[in-house]
N, C-alpha and C positions, 0 to 999 in steps of 0.2 A: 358312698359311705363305706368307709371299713366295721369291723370287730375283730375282738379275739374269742377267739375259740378255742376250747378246752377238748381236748380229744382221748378216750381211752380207747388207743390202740385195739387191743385184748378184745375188748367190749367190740368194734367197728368191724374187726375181719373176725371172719369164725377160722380162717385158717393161720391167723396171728395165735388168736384163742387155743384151737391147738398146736399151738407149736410149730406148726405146718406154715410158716407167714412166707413172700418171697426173700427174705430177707432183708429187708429196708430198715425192718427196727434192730442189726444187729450190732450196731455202732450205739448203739441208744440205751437211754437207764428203761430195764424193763419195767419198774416200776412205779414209774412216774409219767402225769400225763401230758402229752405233747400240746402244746398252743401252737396254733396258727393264727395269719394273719385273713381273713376273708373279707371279699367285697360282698355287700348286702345289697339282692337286687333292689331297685328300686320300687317304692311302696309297700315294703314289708318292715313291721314295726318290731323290734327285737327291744327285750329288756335282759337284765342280768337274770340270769338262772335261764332261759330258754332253751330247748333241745330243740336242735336245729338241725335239717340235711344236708351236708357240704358236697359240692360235686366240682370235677376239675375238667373239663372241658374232652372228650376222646381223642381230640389230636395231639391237644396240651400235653396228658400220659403218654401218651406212644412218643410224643418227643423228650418227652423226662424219660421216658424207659432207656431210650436211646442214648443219651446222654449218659446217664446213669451206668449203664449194662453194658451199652456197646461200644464206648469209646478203651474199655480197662481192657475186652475180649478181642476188639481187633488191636489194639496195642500189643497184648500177648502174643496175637497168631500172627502178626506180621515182624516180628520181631524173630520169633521164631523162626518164621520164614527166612528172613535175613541172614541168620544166625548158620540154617542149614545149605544157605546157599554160598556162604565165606567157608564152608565145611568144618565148623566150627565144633561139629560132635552133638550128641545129644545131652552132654554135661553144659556147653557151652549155649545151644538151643534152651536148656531148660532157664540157663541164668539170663539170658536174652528174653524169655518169654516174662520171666519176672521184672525184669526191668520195664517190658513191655506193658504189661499189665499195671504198674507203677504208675508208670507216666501218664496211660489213659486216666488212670484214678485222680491222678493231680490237674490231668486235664478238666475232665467235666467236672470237678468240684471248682475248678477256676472259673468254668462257662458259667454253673448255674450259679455263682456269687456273682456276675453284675447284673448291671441294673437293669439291663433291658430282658434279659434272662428271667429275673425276677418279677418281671410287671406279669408274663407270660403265663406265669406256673401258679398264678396266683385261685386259690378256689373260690366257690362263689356258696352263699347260702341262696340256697334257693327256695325253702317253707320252713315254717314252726313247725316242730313234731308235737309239742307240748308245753303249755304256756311258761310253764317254771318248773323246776327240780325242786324235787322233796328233799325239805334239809336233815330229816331222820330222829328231830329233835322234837 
């Protein structure tokens, strides 16, 4: 069983909170809150309003990290590389590294849009924090 999930960044990392986040949310509206799609382990009863704790698996991250991080960085340095090896100058190196870094970016945002990609990175709730959210009202 799936849900969505309502996520405040800000509120989730204290280094989002301050400012200090890795940068993940800096393509993103900062003031708006993220939903997710999460699998519900099994035997746990979720209703609407629940505060839930979402976790994504430590290998699942390090391979999103990688994806993410290290496809735009070794894009750039090999590019680079290439660039300095056609002796191309370091005006030439640096428009190389851009380009480099480009392509990684177009890369793993194409990896992690299919499907199999997707089934992977998907988080899991795993307990209730608390039965329902107070509506303030």
């Amino acid at each position: 069983m799936r849900a969505v999930v309502g996520i405040d960044v800000a509120a989730a990392c204290p280094r989002c909170a301050a400012g200090k986040g890795c940068g993940a949310g800096l393509l993103a509206d900062a003031g708006r809150q993220r939903q997710v799609e999460a699998t519900v382990i099994e035997g746990l009863q979720l209703h609407e309003g629940d505060l839930v704790e979402v976790a994504l698996a430590p290998d699942n991250l390090l391979r999103a990290a990688l994806i993410v991080y290290g496809l735009p960085m070794a894009g750039a340095i090999l590019a680079a590389l290439l660039a300095y090896a056609l002796s191309l100058g370091d005006v030439g190196a640096a428009a190389a590294a851009l380009a480099g870094l480009t392509l990684g970016l177009l890369l793993g945002r194409w990896r992690l849009r299919r499907e199999a990609c997707l089934s992977r990175f998907v988080p899991v709730i795993e307990k209730i924090i608390t039965d329902t959210v107070p509506t303030g009202g």
